[in-house]
C-alpha positions as CSV (number, residue, x, y, z in Angstrom):
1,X,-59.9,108.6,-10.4
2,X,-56.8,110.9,-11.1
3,X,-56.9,109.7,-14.7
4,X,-59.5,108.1,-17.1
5,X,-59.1,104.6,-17.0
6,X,-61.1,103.9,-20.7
7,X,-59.0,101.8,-23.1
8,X,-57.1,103.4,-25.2
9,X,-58.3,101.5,-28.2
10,X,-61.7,100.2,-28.7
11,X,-62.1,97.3,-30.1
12,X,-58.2,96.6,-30.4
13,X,-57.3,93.1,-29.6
14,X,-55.1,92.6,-27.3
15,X,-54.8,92.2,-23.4
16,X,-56.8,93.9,-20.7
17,X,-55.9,94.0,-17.6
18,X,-56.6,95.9,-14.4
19,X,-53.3,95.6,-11.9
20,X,-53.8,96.7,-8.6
21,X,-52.0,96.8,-5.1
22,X,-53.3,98.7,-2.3
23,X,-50.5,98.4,0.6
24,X,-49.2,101.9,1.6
25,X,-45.0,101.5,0.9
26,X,-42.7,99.1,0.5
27,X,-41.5,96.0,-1.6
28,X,-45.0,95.6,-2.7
29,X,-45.4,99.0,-4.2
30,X,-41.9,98.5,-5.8
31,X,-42.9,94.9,-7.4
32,X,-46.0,96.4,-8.3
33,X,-44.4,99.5,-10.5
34,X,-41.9,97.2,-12.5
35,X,-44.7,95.1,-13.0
36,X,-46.8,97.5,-14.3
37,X,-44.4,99.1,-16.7
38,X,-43.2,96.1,-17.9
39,X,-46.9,94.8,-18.6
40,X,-47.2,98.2,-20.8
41,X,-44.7,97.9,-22.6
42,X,-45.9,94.9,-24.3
43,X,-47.5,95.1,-27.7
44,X,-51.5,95.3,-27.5
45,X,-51.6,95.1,-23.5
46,X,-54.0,97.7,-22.2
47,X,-53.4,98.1,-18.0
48,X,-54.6,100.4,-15.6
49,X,-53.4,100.1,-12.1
50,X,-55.4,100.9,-8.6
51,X,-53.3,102.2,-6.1
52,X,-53.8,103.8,-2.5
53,X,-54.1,107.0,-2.3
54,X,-50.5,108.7,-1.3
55,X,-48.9,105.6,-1.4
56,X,-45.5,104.3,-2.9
57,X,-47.1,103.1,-5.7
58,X,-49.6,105.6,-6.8
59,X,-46.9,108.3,-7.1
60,X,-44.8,105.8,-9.1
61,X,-46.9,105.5,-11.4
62,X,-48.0,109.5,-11.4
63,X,-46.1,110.3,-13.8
64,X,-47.0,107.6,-16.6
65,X,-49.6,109.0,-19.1
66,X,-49.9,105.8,-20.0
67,X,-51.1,104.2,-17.3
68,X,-54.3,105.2,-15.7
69,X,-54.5,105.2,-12.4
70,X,-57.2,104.8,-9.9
71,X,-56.3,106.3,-6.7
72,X,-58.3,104.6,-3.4
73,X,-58.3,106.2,-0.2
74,X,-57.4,103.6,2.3
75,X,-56.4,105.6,5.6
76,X,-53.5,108.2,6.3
77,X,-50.6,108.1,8.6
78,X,-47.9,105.4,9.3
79,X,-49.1,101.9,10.7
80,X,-46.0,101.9,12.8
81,X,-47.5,104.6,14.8
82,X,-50.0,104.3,17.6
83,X,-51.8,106.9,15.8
84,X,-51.3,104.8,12.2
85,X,-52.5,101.9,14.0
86,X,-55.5,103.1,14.9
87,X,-56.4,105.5,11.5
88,X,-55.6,101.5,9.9
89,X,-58.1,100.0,12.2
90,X,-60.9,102.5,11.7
91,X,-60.1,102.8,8.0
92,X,-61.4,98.9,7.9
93,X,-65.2,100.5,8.3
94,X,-64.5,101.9,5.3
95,X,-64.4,98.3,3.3
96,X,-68.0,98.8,1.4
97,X,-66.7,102.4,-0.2
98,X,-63.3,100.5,-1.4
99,X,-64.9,97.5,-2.9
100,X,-67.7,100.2,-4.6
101,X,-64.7,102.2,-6.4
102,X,-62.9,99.3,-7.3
103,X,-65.9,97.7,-9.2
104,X,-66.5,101.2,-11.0
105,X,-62.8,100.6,-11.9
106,X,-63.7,97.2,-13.0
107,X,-67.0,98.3,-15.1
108,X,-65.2,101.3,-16.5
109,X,-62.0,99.5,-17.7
110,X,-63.5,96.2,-18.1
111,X,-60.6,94.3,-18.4
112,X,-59.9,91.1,-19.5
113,X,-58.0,89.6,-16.1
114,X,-57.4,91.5,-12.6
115,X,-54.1,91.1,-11.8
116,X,-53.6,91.4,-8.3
117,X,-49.4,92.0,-7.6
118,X,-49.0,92.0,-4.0
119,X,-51.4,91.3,-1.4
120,X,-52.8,93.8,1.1
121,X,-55.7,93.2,4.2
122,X,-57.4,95.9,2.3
123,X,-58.0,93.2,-1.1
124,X,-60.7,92.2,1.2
125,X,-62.8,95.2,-0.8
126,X,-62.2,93.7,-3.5
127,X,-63.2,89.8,-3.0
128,X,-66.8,90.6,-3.4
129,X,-66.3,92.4,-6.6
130,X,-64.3,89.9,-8.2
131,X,-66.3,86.9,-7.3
132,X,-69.4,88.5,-9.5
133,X,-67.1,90.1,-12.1
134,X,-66.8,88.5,-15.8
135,X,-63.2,88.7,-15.7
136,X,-61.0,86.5,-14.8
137,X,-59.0,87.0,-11.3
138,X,-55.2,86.2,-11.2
139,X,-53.3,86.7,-7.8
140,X,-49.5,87.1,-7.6
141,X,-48.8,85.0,-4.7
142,X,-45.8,86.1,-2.9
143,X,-46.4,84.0,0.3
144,X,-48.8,80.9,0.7
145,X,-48.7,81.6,4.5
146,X,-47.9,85.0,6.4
147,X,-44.5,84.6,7.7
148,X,-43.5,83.2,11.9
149,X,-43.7,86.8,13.2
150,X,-46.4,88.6,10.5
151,X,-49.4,85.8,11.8
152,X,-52.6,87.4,12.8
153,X,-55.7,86.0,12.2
154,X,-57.6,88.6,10.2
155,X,-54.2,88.5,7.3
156,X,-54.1,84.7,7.5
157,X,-58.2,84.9,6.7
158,X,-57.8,87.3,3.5
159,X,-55.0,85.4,2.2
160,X,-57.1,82.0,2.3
161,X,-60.0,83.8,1.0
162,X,-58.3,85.3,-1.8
163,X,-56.5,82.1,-2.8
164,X,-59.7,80.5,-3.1
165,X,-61.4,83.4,-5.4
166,X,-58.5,83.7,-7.7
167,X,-58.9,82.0,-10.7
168,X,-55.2,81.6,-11.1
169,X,-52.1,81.9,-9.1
170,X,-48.4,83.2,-10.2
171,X,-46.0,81.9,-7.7
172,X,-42.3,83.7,-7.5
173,X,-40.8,79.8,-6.5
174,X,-41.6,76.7,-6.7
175,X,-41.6,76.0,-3.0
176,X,-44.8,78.7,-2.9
177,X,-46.2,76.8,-5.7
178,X,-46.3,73.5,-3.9
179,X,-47.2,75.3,-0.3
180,X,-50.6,76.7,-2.3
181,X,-51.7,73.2,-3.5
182,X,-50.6,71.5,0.2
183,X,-53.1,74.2,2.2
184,X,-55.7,75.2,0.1
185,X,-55.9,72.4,-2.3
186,X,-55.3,75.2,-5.4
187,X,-55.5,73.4,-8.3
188,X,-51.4,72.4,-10.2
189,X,-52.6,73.0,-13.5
190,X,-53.9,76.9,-12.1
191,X,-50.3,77.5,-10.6
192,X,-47.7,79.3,-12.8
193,X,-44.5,79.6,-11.9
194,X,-42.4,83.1,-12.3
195,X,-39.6,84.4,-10.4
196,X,-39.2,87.5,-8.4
197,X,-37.7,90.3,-10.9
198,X,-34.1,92.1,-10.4
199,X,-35.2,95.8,-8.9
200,X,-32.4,98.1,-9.7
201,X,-31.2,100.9,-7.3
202,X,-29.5,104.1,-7.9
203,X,-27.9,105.3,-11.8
204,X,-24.3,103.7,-11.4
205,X,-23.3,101.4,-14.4
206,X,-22.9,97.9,-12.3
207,X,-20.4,95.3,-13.7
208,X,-18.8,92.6,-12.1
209,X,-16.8,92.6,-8.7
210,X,-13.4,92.3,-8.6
211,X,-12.1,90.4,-5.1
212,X,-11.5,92.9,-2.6
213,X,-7.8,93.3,-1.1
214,X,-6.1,94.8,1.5
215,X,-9.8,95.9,3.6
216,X,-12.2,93.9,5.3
217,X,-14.6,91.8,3.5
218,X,-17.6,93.2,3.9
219,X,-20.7,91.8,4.7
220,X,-24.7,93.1,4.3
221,X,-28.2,92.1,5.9
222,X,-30.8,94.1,4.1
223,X,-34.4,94.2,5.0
224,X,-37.3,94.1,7.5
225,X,-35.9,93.0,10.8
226,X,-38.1,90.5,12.0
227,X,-37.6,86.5,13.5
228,X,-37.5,84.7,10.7
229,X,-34.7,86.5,8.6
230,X,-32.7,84.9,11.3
231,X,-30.5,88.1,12.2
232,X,-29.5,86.7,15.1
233,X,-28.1,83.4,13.5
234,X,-26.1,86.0,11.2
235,X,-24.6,87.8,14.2
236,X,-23.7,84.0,16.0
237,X,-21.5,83.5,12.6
238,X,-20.0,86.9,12.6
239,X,-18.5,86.5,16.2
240,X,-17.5,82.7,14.8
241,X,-15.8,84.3,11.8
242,X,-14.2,87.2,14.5
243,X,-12.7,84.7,16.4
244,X,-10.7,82.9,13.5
245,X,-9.2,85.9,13.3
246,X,-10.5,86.9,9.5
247,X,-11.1,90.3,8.7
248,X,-15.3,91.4,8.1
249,X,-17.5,93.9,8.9
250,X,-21.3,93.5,8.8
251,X,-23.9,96.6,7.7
252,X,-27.3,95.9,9.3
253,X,-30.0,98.0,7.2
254,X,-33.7,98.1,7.6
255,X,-36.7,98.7,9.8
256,X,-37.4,96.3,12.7
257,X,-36.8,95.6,16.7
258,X,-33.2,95.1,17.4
259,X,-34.4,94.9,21.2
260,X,-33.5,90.9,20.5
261,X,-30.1,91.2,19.6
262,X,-28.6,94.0,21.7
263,X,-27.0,90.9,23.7
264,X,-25.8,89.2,20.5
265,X,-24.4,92.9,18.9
266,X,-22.3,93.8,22.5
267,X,-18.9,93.9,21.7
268,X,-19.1,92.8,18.1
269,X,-16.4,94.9,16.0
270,X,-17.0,96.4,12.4
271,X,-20.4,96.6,13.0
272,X,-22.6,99.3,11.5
273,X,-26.6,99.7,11.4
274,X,-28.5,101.8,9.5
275,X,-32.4,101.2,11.2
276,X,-35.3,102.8,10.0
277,X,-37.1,103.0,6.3
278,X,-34.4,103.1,3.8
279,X,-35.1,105.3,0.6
280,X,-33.7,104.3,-3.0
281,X,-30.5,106.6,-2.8
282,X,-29.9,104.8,0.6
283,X,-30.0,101.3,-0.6
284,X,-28.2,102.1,-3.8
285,X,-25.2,103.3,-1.5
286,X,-25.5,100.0,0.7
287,X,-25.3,97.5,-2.4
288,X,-22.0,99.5,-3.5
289,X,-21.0,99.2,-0.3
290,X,-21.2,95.6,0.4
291,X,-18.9,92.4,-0.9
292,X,-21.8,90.1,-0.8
293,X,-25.5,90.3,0.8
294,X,-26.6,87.6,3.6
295,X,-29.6,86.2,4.1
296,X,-29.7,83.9,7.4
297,X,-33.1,83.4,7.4
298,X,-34.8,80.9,9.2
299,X,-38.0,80.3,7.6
300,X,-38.7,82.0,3.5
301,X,-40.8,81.9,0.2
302,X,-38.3,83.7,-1.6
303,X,-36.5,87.1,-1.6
304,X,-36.2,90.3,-3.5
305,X,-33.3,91.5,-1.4
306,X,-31.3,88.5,-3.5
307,X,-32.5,89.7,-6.9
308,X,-31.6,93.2,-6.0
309,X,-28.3,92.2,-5.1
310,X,-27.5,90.1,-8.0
311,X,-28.6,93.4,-10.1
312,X,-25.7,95.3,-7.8
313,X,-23.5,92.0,-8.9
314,X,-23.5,91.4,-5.4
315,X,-23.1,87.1,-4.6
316,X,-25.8,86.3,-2.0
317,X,-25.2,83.5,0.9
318,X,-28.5,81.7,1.6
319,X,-29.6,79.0,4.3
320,X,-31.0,76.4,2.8
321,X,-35.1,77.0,3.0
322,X,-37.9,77.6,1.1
323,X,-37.7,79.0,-2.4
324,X,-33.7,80.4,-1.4
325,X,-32.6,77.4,-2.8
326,X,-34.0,78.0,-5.9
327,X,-32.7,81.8,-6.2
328,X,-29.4,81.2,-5.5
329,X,-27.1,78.5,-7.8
330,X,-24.4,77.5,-5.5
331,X,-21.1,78.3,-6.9
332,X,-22.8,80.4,-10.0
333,X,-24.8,83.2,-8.4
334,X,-23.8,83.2,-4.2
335,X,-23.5,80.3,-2.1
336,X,-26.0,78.0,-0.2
337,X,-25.2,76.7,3.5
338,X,-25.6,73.0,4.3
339,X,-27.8,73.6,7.2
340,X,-29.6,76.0,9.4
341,X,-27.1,77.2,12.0
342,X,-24.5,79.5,12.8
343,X,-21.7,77.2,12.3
344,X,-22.4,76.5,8.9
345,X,-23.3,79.6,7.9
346,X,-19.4,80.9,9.2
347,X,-18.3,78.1,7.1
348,X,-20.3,79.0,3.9
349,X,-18.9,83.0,4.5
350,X,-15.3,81.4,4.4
351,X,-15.3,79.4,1.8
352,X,-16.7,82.3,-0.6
353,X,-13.7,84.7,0.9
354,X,-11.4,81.9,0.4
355,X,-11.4,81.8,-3.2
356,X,-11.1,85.3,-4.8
357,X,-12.1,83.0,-8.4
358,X,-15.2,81.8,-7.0
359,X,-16.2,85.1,-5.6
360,X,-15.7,86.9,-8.9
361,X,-17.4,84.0,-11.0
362,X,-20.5,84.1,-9.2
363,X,-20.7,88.2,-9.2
364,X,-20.3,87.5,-13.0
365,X,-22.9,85.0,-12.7
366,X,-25.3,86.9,-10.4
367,X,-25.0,89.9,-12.7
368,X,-25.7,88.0,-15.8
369,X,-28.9,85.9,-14.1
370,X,-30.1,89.5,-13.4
371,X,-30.1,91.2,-16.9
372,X,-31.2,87.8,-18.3
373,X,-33.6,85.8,-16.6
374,X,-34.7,88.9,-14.0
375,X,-35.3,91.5,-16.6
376,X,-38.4,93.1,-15.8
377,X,-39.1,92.8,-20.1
378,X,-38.7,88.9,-19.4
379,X,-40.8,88.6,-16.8
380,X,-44.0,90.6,-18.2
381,X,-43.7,88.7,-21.1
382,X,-44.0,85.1,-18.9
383,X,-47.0,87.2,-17.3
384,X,-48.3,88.3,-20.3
385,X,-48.7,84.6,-21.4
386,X,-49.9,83.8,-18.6
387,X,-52.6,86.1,-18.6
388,X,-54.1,85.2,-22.4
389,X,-54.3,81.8,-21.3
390,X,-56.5,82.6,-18.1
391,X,-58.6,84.9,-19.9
392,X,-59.3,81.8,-22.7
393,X,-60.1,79.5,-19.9
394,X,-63.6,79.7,-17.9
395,X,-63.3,80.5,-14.5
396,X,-62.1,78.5,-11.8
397,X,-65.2,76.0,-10.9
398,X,-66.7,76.6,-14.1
399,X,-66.4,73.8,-16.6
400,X,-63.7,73.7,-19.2
């Protein structure tokens, strides 16, 4: 452990809780952090966090005193490698010494709840631990399902068995909420819903967007390139909204395979990409860039790229699936198609650039939703309740 994970106040009343995420970079490490912080920040909360060992997360949280932090050795290297690959796949042997350090964690700290913020293969260390453990076991649930293109049996398996250990789920929408009763039966009155926080990127002061004039109107796609974000139902709408003659360009920014698209990109004008991993100052430069952020995607729970956009003020255009429709207030905070298809995705891009009011009223409104209702204070409180009334009610099984 780099730091003593002992409460800081024996005795005190409060909240306990152990937070942990043990995925290597990324989102989940970000989501992770905010949470964290915004957890400590509350009056008579107590948290450690377990993080993987050079990971995203563990040197977030490095340099807070006030959060102890386990640190796990999972594997080294980066899983997009061959070499990654297979230091991931031998690293799995190493399962028994995980789940041993994380219930030393849980016997040293004994908290009150584990709060599990973002799933990982590697929680499968941890299952066995929990499932004999006193506290109670709550499990952010950002997906009920791996997403078309993330499949593989041995994720899909941890997920399910996690669901069924947790003794409570946090869903970021609605639609995930739902999804977790329809295929594992997860009790309603266990599911709380709270939405995905704004994450914030770069020091600028962001206010609202004023219309832009005489440039193009500039679109974004921001994220993991993979099928379901539908990048290829975005490019069919740019050429749509090339041929009317209207003026665009589209930035295409994130790690993925373009090897799909290299058919749909030939001879598309004003477009840039940016693709690889993306650090903070990067992504920071790409909000400020952008006139509004796009998200064509096919299949989706919900979406941190709109949350960080409406912290950059930035409206977001959605197709109408999964928990999108509940992140983005048509006409307030972006724009939501009337279908799945390239068509009316064009027509949804045209009808925010042909209103300079409506574009400017929902930056106001996408700006405002973010320091309101997407304040990382706001949503560690809504946690924070959550969390004392888990830890009052017997575990999940048990009778109440």
């Amino acid at each position: 452990m780099a730091r003593s994970m002992h409460p800081k106040g024996e005795g005190l009343e409060g909240r306990r809780v152990l937070l942990w995420h043990w995925g290597k970079e990324g989102a989940g490490a970000k989501f992770s952090g905010a949470l964290a912080r915004g957890l400590r920040d509350l009056p008579g909360t107590e948290i450690a966090i377990s993080a993987a060992t050079s990971s995203d997360l563990a040197r977030d949280i490095s340099g807070c005193t006030d959060l102890p932090l386990q640190s796990v050795k999972i594997f080294e290297g980066n899983k997009a490698s061959l070499s990654g690959k297979i230091a991931a796949g031998f690293a799995l042997l190493g399962l028994p010494r995980i789940g041993a350090e994380f219930s030393g964690a849980m016997k040293e700290f004994r908290p009150d709840v584990a709060l599990c913020a973002f799933q990982s293969i590697w929680d499968l260390a941890a299952l066995p631990v929990l499932r004999r453990a006193a506290s109670r076991f709550v499990l952010v649930l950002h997906d009920a399902e791996p997403h078309p293109g993330d499949r593989y049996p041995m994720r899909s398996a941890v997920m399910g068995w996690e669901v069924k250990t947790a003794d409570a789920l946090i869903a970021l929408s609605d639609h995930v909420a739902k999804e977790a009763v329809r295929l594992y039966d997860f009790p309603a009155d266990r599911i709380y819903t709270v939405p995905h926080g704004a994450f914030t990127f770069g020091q600028e002061i962001i206010v609202p967007r004023r219309f832009p004039i005489n440039r193009p109107f500039k679109l974004l796609f921001f994220g993991r390139i993979v099928a379901y974000k539908g990048l290829g139902l975005l490019l069919d709408a740019y050429r749509i909204l090339l041929s009317q003659g209207w003026s665009f360009e589209l930035s295409i920014v994130g790690a993925g395979d373009l090897s799909p698209y290299q058919d749909a990109l030939k001879n598309l004008v004003g477009v840039t990409i940016r693709n690889g991993w993306v650090d903070d100052t990067e992504i920071s430069d790409a909000l400020v860039d952008a006139d509004a952020v796009v998200l064509p995607y096919i299949e989706a729970s919900q979406s941190g790229v709109a949350a960080s956009a409406f912290s950059a003020a930035l409206p977001v255009i959605a197709t109408p699936v999964g928990g999108l429709v509940e992140q983005v207030t048509d006409g307030e905070t972006g724009l939501i198609a009337n279908a799945v298809s390239a068509q009316a995705l064009a027509d949804t891009i045209m009808r925010l650039v042909a209103s300079p009011k409506l574009y400017e009223r929902c930056s106001r409104g996408a700006l405002e939703h973010a320091r309101v209702a997407l304040d990382w204070g706001v949503i560690a409180r809504r946690v924070g309740g959550i969390i004392d009334e888990i830890a009052r009610r017997p575990r999940r099984g048990a009778a109440e």
